[in-house]
ZADO-1210 file (C-alpha; in nm, 4 decimals, padded with zeros to 6 digits):
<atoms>
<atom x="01.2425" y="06.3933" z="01.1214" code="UNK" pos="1"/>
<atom x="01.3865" y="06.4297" z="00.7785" code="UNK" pos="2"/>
<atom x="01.3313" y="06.0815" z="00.5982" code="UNK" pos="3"/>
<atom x="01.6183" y="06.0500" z="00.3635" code="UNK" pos="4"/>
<atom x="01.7338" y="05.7977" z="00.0613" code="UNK" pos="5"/>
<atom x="02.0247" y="05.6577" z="00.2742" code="UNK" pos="6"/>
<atom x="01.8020" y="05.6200" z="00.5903" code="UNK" pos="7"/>
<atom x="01.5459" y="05.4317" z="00.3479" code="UNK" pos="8"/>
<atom x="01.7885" y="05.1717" z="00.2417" code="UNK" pos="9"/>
<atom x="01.8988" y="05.1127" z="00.5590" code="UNK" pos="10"/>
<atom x="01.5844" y="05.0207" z="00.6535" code="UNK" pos="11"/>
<atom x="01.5324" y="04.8117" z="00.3880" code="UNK" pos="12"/>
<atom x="01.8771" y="04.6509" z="00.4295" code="UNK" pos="13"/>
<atom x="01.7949" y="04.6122" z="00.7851" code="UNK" pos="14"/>
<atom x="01.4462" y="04.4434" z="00.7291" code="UNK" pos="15"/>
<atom x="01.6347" y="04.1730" z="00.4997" code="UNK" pos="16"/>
<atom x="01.9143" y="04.0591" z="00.7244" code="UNK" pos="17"/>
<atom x="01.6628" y="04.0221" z="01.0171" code="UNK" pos="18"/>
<atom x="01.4461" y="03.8301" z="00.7436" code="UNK" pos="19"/>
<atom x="01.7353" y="03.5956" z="00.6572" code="UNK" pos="20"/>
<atom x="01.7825" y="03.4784" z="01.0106" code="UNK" pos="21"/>
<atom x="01.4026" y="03.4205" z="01.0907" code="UNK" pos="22"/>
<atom x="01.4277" y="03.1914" z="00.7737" code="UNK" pos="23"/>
<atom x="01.7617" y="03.0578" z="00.8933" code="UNK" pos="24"/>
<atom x="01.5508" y="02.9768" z="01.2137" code="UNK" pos="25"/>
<atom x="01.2396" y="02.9043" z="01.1316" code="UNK" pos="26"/>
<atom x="01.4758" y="02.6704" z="00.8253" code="UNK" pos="27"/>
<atom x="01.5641" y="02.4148" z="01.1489" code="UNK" pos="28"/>
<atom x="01.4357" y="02.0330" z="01.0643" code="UNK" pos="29"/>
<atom x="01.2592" y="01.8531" z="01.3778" code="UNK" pos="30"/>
<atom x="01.4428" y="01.5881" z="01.5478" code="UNK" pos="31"/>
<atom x="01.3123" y="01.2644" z="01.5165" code="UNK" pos="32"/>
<atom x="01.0303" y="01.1542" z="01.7460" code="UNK" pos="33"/>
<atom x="01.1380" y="00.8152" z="01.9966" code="UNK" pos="34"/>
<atom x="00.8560" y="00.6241" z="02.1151" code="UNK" pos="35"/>
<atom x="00.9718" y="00.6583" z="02.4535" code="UNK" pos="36"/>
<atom x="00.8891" y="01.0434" z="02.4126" code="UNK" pos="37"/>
<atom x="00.5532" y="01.0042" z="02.4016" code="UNK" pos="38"/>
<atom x="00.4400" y="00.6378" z="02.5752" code="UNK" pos="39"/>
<atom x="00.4375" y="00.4352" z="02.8887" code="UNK" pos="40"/>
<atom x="00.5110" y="00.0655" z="02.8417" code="UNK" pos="41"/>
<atom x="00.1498" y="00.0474" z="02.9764" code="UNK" pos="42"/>
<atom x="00.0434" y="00.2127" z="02.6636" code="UNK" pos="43"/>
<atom x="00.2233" y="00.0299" z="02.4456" code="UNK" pos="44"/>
<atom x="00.0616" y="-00.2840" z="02.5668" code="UNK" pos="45"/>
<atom x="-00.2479" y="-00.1492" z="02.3724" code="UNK" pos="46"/>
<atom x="-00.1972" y="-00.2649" z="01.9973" code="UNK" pos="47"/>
<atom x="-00.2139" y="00.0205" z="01.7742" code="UNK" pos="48"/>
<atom x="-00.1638" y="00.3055" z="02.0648" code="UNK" pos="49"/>
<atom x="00.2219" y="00.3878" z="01.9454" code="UNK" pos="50"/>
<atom x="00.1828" y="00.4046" z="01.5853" code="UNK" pos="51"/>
<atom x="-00.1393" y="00.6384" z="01.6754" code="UNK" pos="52"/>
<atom x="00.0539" y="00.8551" z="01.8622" code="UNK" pos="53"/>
<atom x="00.3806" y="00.8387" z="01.6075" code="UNK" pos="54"/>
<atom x="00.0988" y="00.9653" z="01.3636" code="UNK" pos="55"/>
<atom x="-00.0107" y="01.2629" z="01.5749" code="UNK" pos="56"/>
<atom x="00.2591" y="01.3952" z="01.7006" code="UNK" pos="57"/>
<atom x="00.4504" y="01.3886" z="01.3456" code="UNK" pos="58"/>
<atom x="00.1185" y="01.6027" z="01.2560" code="UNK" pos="59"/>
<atom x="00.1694" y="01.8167" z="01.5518" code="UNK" pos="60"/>
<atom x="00.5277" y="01.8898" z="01.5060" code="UNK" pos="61"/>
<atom x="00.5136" y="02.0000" z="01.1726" code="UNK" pos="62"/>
<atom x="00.2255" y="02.2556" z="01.2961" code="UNK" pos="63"/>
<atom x="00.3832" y="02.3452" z="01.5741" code="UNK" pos="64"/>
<atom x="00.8041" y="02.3593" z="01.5077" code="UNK" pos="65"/>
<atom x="00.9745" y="02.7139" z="01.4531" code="UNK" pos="66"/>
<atom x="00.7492" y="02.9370" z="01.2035" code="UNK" pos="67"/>
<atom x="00.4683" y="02.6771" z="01.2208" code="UNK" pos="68"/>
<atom x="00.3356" y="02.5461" z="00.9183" code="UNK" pos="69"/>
<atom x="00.5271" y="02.7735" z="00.6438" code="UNK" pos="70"/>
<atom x="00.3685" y="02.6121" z="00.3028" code="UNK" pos="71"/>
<atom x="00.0886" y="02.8188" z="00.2959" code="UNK" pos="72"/>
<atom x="00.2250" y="03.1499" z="00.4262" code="UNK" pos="73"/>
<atom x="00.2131" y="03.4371" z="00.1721" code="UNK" pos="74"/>
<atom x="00.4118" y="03.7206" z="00.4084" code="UNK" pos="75"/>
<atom x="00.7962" y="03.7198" z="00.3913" code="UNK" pos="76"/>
<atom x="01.0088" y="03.5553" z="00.4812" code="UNK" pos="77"/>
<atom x="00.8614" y="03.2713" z="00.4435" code="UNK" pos="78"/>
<atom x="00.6855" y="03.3380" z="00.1621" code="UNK" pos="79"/>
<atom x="01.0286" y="03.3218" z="00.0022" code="UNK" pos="80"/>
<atom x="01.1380" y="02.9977" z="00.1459" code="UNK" pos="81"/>
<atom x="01.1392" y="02.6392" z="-00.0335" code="UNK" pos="82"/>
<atom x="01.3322" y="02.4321" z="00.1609" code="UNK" pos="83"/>
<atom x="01.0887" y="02.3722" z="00.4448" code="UNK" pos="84"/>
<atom x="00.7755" y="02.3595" z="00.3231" code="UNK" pos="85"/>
<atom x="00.9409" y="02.0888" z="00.0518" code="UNK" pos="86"/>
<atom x="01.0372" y="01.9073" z="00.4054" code="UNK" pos="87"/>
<atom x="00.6336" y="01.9806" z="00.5351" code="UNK" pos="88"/>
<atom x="00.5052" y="01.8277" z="00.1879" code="UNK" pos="89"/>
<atom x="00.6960" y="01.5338" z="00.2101" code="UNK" pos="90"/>
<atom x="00.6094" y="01.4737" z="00.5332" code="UNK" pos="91"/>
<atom x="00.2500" y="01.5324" z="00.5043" code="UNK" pos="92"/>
<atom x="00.2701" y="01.2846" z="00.1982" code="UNK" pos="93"/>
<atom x="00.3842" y="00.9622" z="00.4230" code="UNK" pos="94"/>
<atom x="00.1460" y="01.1149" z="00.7083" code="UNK" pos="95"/>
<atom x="-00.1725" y="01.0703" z="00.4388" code="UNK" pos="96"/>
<atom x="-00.0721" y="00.7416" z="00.3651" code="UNK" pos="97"/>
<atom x="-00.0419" y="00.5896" z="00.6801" code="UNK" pos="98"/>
<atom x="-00.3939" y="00.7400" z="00.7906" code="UNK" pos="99"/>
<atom x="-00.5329" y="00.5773" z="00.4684" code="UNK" pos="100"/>
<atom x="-00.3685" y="00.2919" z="00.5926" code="UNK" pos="101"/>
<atom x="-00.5075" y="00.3291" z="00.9094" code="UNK" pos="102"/>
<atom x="-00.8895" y="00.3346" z="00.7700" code="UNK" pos="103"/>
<atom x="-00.8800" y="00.1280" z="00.5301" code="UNK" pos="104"/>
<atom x="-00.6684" y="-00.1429" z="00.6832" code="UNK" pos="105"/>
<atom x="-00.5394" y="-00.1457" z="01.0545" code="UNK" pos="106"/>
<atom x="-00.8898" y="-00.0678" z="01.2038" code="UNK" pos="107"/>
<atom x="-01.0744" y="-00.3076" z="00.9729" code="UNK" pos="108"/>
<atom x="-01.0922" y="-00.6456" z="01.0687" code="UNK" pos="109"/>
<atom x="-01.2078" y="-00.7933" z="00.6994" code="UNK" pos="110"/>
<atom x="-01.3445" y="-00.6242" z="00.4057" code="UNK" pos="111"/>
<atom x="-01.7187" y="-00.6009" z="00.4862" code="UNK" pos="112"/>
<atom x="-01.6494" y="-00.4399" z="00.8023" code="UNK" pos="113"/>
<atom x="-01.7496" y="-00.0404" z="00.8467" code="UNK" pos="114"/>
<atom x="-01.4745" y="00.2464" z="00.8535" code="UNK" pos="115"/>
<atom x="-01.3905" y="00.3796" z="01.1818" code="UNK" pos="116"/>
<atom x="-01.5635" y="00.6989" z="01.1795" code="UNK" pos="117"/>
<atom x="-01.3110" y="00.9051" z="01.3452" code="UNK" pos="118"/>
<atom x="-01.0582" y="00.8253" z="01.1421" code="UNK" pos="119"/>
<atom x="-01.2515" y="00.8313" z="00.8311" code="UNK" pos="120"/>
<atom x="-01.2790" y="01.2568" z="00.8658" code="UNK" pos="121"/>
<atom x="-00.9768" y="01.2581" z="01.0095" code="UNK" pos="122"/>
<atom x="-00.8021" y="01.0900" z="00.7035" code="UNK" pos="123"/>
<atom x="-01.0571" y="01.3538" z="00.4584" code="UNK" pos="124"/>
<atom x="-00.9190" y="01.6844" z="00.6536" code="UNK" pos="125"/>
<atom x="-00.5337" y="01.5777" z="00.6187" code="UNK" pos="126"/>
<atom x="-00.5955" y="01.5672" z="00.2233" code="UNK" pos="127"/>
<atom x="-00.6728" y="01.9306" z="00.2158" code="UNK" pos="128"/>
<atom x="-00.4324" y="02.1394" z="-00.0202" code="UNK" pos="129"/>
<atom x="-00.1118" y="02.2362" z="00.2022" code="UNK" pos="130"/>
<atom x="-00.0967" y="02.5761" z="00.0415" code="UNK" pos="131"/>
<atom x="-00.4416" y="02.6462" z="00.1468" code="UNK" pos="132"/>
<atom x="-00.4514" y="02.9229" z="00.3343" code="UNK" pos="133"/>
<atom x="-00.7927" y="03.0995" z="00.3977" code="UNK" pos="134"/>
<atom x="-01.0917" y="02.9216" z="00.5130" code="UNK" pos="135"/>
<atom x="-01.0908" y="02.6247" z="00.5771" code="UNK" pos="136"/>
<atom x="-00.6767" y="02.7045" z="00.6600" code="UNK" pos="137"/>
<atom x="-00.4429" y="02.3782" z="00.6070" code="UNK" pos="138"/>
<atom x="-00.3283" y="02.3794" z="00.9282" code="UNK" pos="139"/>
<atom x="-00.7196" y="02.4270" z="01.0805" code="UNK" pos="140"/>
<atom x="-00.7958" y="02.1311" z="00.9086" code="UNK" pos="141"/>
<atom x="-00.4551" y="01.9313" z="01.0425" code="UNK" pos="142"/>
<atom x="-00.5401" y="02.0645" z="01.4332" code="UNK" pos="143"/>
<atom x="-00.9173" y="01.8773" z="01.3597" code="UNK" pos="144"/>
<atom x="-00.7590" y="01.5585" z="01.2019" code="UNK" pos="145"/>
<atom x="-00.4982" y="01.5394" z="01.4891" code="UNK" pos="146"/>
<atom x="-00.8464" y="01.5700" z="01.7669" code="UNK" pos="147"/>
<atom x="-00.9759" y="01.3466" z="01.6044" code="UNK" pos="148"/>
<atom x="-00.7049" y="01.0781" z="01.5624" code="UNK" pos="149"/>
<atom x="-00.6869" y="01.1550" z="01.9828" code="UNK" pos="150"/>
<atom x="-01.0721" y="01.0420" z="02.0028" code="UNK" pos="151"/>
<atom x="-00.9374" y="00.7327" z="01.8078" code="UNK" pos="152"/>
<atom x="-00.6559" y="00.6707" z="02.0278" code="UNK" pos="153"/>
<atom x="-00.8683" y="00.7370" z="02.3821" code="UNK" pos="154"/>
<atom x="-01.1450" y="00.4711" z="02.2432" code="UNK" pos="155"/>
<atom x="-00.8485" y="00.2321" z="02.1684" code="UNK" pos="156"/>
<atom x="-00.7556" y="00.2391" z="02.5386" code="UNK" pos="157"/>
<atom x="-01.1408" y="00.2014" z="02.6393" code="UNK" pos="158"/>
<atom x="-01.2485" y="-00.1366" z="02.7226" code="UNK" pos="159"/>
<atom x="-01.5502" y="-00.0345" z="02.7024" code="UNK" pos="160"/>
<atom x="-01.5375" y="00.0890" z="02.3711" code="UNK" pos="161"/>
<atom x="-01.4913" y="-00.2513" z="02.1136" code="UNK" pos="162"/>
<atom x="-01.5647" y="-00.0398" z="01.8327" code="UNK" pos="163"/>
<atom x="-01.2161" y="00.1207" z="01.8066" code="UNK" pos="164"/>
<atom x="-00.9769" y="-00.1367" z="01.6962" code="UNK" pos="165"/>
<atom x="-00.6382" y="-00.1594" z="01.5676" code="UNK" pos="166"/>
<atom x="-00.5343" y="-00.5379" z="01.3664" code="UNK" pos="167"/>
<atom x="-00.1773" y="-00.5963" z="01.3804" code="UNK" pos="168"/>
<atom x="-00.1523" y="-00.8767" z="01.0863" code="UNK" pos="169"/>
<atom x="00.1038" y="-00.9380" z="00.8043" code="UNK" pos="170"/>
<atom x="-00.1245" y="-00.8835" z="00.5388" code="UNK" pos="171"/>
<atom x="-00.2002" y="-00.5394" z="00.7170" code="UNK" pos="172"/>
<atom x="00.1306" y="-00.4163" z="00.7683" code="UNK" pos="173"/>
<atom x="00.2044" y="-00.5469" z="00.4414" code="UNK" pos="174"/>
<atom x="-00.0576" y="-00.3339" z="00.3061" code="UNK" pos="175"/>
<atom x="00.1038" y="00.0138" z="00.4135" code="UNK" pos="176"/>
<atom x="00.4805" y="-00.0980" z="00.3106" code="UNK" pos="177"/>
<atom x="00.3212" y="-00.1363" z="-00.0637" code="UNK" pos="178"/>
<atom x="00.2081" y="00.2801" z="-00.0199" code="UNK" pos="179"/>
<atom x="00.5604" y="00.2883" z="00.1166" code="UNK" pos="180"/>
<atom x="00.7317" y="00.1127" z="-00.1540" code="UNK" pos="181"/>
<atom x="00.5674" y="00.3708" z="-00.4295" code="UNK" pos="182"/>
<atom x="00.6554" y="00.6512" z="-00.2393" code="UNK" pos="183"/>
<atom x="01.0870" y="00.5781" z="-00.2258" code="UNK" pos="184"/>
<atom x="00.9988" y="00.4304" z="-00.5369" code="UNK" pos="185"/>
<atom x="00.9104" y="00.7851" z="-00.6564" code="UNK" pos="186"/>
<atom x="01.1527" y="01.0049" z="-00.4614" code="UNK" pos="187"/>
<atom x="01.4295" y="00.7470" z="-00.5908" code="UNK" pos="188"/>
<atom x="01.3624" y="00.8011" z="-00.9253" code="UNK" pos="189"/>
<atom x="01.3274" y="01.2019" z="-00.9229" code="UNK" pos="190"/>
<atom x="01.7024" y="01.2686" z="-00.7300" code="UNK" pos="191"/>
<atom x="01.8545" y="01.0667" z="-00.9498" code="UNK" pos="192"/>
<atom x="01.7356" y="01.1890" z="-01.2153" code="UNK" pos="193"/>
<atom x="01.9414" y="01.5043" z="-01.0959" code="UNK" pos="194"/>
<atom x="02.1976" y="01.4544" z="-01.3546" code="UNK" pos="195"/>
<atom x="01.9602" y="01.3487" z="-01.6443" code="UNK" pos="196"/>
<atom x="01.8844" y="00.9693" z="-01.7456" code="UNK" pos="197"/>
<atom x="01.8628" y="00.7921" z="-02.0829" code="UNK" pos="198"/>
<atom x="01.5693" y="00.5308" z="-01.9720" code="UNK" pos="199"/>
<atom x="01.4326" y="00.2585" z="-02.1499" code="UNK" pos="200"/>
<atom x="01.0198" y="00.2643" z="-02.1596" code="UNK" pos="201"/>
<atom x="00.9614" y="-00.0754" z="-01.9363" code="UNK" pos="202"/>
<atom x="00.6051" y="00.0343" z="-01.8646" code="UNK" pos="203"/>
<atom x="00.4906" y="-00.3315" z="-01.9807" code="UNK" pos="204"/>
<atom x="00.7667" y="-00.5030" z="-01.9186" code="UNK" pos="205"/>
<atom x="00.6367" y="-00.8468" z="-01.8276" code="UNK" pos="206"/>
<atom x="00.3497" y="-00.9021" z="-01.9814" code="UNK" pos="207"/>
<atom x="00.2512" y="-00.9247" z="-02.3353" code="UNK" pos="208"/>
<atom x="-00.0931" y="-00.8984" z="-02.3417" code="UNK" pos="209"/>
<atom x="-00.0405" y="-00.5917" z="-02.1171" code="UNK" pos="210"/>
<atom x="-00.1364" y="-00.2695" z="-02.2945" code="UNK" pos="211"/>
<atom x="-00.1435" y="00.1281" z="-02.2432" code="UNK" pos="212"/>
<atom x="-00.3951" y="00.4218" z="-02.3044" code="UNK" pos="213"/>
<atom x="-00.1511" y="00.6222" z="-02.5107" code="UNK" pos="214"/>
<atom x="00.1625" y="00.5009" z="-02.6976" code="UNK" pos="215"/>
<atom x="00.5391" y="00.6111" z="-02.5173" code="UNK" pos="216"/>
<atom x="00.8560" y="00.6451" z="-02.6651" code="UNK" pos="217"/>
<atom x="01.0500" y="00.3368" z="-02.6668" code="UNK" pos="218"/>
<atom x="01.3641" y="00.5655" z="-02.4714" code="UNK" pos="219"/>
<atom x="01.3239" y="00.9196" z="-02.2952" code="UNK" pos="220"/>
<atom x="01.5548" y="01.1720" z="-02.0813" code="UNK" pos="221"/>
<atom x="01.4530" y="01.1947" z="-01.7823" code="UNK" pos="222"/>
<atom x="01.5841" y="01.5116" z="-01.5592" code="UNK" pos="223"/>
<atom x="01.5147" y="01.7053" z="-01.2637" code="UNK" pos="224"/>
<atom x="01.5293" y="02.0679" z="-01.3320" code="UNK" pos="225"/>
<atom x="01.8279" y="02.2375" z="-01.1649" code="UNK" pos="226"/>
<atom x="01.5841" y="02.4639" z="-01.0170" code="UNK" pos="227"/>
<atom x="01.3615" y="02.2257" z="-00.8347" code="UNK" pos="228"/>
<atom x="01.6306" y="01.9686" z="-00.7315" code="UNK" pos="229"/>
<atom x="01.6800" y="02.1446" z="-00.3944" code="UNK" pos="230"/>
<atom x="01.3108" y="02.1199" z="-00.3029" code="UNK" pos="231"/>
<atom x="01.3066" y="01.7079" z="-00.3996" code="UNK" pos="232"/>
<atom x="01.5622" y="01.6810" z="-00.2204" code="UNK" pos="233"/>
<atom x="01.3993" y="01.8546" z="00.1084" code="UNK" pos="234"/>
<atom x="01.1087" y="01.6791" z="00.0074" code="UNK" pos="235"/>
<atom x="01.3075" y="01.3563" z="00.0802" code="UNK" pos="236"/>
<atom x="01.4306" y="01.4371" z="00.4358" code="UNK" pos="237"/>
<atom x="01.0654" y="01.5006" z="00.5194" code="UNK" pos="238"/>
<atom x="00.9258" y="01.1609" z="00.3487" code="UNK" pos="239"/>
<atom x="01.2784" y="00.9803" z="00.5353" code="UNK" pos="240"/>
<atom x="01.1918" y="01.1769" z="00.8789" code="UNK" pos="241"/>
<atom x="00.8134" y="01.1516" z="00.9084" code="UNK" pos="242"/>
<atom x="00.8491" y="00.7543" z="00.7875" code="UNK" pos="243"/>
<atom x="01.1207" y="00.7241" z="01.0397" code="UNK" pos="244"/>
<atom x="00.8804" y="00.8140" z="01.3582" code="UNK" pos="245"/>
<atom x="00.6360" y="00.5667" z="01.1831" code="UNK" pos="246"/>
<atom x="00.9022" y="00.2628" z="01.1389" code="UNK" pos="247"/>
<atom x="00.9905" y="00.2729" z="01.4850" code="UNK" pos="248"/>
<atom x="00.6457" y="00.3016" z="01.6010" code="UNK" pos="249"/>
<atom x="00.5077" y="-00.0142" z="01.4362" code="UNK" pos="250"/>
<atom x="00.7938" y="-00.1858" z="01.5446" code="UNK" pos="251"/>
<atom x="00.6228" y="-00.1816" z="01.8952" code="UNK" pos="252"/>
<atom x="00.2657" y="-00.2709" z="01.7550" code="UNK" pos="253"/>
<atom x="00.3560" y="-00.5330" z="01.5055" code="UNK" pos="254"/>
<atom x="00.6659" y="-00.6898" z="01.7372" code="UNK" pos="255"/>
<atom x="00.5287" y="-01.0219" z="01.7538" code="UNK" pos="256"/>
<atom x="00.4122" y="-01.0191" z="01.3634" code="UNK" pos="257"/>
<atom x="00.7544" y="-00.9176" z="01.2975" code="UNK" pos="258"/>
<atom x="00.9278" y="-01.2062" z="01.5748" code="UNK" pos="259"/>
<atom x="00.6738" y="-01.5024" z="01.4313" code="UNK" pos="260"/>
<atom x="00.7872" y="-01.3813" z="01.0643" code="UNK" pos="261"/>
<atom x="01.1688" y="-01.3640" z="01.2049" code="UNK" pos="262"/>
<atom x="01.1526" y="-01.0140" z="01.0227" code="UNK" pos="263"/>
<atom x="01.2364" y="-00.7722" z="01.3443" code="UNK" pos="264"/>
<atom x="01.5992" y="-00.7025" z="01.1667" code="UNK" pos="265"/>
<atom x="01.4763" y="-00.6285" z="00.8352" code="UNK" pos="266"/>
<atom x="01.2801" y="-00.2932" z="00.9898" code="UNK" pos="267"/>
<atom x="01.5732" y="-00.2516" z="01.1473" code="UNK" pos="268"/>
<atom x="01.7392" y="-00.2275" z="00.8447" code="UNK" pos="269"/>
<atom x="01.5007" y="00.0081" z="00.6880" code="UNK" pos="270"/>
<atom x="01.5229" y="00.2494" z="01.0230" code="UNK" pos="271"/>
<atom x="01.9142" y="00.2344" z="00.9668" code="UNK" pos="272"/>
<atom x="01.8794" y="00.3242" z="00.6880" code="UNK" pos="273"/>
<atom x="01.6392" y="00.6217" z="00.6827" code="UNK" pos="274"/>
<atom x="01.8414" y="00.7296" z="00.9975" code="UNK" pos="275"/>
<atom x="02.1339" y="00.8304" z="00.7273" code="UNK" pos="276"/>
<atom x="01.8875" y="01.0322" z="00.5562" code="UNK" pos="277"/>
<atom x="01.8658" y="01.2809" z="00.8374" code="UNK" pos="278"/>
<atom x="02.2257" y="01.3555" z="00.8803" code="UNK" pos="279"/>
<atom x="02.3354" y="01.7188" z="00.8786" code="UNK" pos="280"/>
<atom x="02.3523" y="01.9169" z="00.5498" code="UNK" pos="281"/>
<atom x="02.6987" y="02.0746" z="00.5902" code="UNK" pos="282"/>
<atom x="02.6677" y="02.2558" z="00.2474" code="UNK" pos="283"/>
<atom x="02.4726" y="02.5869" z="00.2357" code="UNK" pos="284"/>
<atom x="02.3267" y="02.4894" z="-00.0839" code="UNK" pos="285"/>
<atom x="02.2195" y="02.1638" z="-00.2109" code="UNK" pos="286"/>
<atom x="02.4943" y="02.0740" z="-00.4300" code="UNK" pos="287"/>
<atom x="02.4524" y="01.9340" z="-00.8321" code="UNK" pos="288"/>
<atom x="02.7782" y="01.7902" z="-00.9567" code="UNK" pos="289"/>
<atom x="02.7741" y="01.5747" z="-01.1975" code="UNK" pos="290"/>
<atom x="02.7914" y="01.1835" z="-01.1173" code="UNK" pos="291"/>
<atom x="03.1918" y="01.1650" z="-01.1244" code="UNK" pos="292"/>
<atom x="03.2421" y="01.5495" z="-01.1026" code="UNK" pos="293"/>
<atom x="03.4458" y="01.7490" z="-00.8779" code="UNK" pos="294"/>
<atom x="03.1308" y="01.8818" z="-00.7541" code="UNK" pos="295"/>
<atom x="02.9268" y="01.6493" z="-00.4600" code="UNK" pos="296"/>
<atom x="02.5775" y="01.5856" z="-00.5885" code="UNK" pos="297"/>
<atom x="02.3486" y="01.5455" z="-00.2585" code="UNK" pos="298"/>
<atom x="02.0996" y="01.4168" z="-00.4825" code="UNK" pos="299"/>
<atom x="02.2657" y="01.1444" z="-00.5756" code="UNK" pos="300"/>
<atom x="02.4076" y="01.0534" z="-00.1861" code="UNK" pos="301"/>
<atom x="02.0285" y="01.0758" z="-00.0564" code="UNK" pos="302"/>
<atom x="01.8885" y="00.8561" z="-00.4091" code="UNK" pos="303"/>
<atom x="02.1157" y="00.5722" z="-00.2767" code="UNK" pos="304"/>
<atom x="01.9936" y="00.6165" z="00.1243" code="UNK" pos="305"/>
<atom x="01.6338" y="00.5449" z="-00.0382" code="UNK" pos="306"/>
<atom x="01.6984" y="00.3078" z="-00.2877" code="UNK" pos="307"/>
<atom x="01.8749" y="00.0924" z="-00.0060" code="UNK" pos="308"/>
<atom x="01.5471" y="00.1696" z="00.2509" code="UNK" pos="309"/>
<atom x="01.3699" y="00.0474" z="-00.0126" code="UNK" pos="310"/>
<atom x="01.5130" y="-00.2311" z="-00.0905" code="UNK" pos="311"/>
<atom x="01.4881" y="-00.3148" z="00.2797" code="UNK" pos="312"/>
<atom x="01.1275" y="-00.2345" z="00.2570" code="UNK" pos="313"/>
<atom x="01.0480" y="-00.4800" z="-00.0701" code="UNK" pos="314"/>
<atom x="01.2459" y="-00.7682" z="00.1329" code="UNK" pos="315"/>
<atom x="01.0662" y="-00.7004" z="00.4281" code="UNK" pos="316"/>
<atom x="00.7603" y="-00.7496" z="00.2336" code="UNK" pos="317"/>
<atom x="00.8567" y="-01.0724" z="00.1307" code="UNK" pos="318"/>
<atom x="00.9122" y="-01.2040" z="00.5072" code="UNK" pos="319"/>
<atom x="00.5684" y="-01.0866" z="00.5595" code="UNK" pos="320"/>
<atom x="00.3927" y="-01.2940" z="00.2790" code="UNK" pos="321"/>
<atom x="00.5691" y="-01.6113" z="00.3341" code="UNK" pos="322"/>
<atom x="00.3788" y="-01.8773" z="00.5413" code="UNK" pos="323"/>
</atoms>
């Protein structure tokens, strides 16, 4: 058969529209994960079982949703996709913070006290670069992390395994909404910044014996390029959705921390409010209009979702340390 010029580019034309929508598909954010999904009210009678889980199967459904794990793929299309490994980054992010949480804190009953060893290399293999993609693979080293966070959670349900603990305490909990606090902090600051910032330097505000390696300027501008606004903001829904499934997960394991500290409605708050996060995207594009524009700036709507969760997260602290 005669292989022609037109037959070429309609090959190639062809090869692009199917490309679009696999991307389209594979583009699809996860639903958030209810408790109720995944436990029996027997297992949520074991402290520590439910925000376990929350933590592998938020893992397990970023491996395993349309396209799998995209970050590291270097094939098209998703080699040419942003949006969704943005939303598998920022999700990741809050994911390594809770199990750092988790070792460091929840299965530690007082400083001297050993690591949990399962969730020490479990913790180690989620910190692996989330491009990586030959050996070891990112998503070979999630599947071991999310075994052995399962050995964790089976030895948790063992009575006759005391070594596996989970501490539900204030000062715990407390702990992991500090990671949480720098993390809105951070995305907070970066949408905002959308449509550029004059900012003050109050790096030592506070303090004046406090001092800094290197001098700053006393002002800066501060702004997100146009060209990398779209992936903070994706970034965002994945931080908003993966700490979602985690919020309403330690609701169950910390409810009577929460009821003695009369702070139950403040997480509810913060799930409220990380629930607006997640609405649809009507838009094709992520929009950049300036502040009072004609134009809608997303950035800007999702800034104030996360400046309110956080603000709900830095009271809820506050419940937590009071007597």
């Amino acid at each position: 058969m005669k292989f022609t010029w037109k037959k070429l580019i309609g090959l190639v034309s062809g090869l692009i529209i199917i490309g679009y929508f696999v991307s389209v598909w594979w583009s699809i954010e996860p639903a958030v994960i209810e408790p109720a999904s995944y436990t029996t009210a027997s297992e949520r009678k074991v402290v520590g079982y439910t925000t376990t889980s929350a933590l592998i199967m938020t893992i397990e459904t970023l491996l395993n949703k349309n396209g799998g794990w995209l970050s590291n793929d270097v094939m098209p299309p998703s080699v040419f996709m942003d949006n969704m490994p943005a939303f598998e980054f920022g999700a990741l992010e809050q994911a390594r913070d809770l199990a750092l949480v988790m070792r460091k804190e929840f299965s530690r009953s007082q400083s001297q006290s050993t690591a949990d060893k399962d969730l020490l290399t479990a913790q180690s293999k989620l910190n692996i670069e989330h491009t990586s993609w030959l050996v070891p693979s990112a998503e070979g080293e999630y599947k071991q992390s999310v075994k052995l966070l399962k050995l964790y959670r089976a030895r948790l349900m063992d009575p006759n395994s005391p070594d596996a603990q989970f501490y539900a305490r204030a000062d715990n909990l407390n702990e992991w909404l500090k990671e949480v606090q720098k993390r809105l902090g951070s995305l907070s600051q970066r949408l905002s910044a959308s449509v550029g910032q004059d900012r003050l330097n109050t790096d030592l505000a506070g303090e004046l014996s406090a001092k800094q390696s290197t001098p700053n300027a006393d002002r800066g501008q501060i702004k997100t390029s146009w060209w990398k606004i779209d992936d903070v903001f994706y970034e965002t829904r994945g931080a908003s959705w993966a700490l979602l499934n985690f919020m309403k997960a330690v609701e169950i394991d910390f409810a009577d921390v929460l009821d003695k500290k009369n702070a139950r409605v403040s997480l509810r708050q913060i799930i409220r409010e990380l629930e607006e996060t997640q609405q649809t995207v009507w838009s094709p594009i992520v929009l950049n209009g300036s502040g009072f524009g004609l134009m809608a700036n997303h950035s800007l709507v999702m800034a104030n979702y996360i400046s309110r969760a956080n603000a709900a997260v830095i009271d809820l602290t506050n419940l937590l340390t009071q007597g």
